[in-house]
N, C-alpha and C positions, 0 to 999 in steps of 0.2 A: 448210528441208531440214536434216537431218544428215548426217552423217559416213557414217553407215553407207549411206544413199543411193546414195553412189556405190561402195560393196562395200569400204569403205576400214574395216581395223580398228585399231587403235592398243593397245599394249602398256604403255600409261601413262594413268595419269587427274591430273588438275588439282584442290589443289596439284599440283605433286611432292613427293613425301616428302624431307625433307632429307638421309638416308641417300644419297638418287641422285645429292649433288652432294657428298660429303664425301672429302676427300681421305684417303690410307691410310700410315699412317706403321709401318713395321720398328721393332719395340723390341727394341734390342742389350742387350745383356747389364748393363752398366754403370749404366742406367738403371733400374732393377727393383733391382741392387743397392745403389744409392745412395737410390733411392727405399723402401728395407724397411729399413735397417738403423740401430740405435740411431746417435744423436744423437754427431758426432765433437768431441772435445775440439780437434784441429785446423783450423782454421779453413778453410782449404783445401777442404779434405774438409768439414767443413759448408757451406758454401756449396756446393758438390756438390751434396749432401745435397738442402738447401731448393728446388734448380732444380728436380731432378729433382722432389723430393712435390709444388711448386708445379705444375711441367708435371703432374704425374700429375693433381690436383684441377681444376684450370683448361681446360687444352688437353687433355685427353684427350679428353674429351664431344664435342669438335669433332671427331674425326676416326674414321676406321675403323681399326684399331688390331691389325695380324697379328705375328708372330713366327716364330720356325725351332724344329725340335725340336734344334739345338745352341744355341740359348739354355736351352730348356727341363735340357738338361745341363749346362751351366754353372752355373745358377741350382741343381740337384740336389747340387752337389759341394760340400765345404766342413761347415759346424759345422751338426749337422741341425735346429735351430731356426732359424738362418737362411735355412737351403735353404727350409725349413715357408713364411718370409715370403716368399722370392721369389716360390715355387710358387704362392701363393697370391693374388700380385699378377696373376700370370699363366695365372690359371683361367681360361676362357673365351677367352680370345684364341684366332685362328685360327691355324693353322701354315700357311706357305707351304713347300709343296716342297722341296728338297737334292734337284736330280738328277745326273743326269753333267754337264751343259751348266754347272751351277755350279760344278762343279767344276773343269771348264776353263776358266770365267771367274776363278775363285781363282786359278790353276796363273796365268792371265797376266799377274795382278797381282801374281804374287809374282816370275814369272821374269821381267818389265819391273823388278827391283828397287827398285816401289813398297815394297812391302809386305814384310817380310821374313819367309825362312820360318819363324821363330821364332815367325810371327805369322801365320800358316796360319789361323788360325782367326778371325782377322781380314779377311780375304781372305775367308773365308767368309763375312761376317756382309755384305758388301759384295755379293758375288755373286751372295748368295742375294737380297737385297733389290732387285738392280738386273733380275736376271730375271725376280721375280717382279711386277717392273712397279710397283711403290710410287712416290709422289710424294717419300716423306721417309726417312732413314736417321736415328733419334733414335739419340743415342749421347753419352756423356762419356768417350769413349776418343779423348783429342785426339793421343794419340803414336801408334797405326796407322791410324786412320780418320778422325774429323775432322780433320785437320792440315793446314793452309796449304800448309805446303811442297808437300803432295803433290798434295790434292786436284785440280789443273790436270791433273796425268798421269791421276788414276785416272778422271777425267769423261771425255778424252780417246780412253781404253784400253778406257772402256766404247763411249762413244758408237763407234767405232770394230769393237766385237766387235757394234751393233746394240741394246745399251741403253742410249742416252741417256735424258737428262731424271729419273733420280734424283739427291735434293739430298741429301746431307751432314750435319748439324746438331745443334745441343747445343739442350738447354733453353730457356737464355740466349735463344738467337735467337727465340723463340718466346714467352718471355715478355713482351719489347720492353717498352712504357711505360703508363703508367695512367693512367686520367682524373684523377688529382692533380697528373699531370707537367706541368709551364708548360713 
């Protein structure tokens, strides 16, 4: 007997495509700009640099991979051949939403004096990520949004407004170790 026998139909066939188990990670700003821009003489910033093109080559493939149309403006703003690289890093990516509801998920992380308003639009990149239900918030912006200090309150501010369960995270975390590592 099959399936259909008993009038049972199923919206899935075996395998599963790996798309239907891959997790969705938010690319901030910072990422796309570290990841397009000529090679820095500072070391700092090159290392930056390499997580990010690393994560872009490596971990990208692995995951489903959306964005905001205020990344898409940020990455617009600036010296217009670098805008060129950003935009271009960021063809095809899907845009999640900025509605009202992000908006007063920003307004609460900035009025909890997580996030400060100088950094509105870090608040945003946060709020739009945690609504639009992501598993990951890729980002190298460790003074508003990755940052230790805060990240406790802003998991707390979410899970609390009804979005938990978005992570935080840089490159680094993602790239971890390789099969040469003892």
């Amino acid at each position: 007997m099959d399936a259909g026998t008993f009038g049972v139909t199923h919206n899935w066939s075996w395998p599963p495509k790996l798309e239907q188990f891959m997790a969705t990670v938010y690319i901030e700003t910072s990422i796309v700009s570290h990841a397009s821009s000529r090679p820095s003489s500072d070391p700092t910033i090159a290392l930056l640099q390499n997580q990010a093109r690393d994560w872009w080559q490596w971990e990208r493939p692995k995951f489903d991979v959306v964005t905001s149309q205020l990344v898409i403006n940020e990455a617009s703003a600036g010296d217009p051949i670098a805008a060129y690289e950003r935009l271009t890093l960021l063809a095809g990516i899907s845009l999640v939403p900025m509605t009202d509801e992000v908006q007063s998920i920003a307004s609460a992380l900035v009025s909890a004096s997580m996030i400060p308003p100088k950094a509105t639009a870090d608040a945003l990149h946060v709020a739009t990520a945690a609504y639009a239900g992501v598993d990951y918030l890729l980002t190298q912006n460790c003074r508003h949004i990755a940052n230790a200090h805060i990240l406790p309150q802003v998991y707390a501010t979410l899970k609390s407004l009804g979005f938990g369960g978005l992570l935080i995270c840089t490159p680094a975390e993602f790239l971890g170790e390789t099969d040469d590592d003892s």
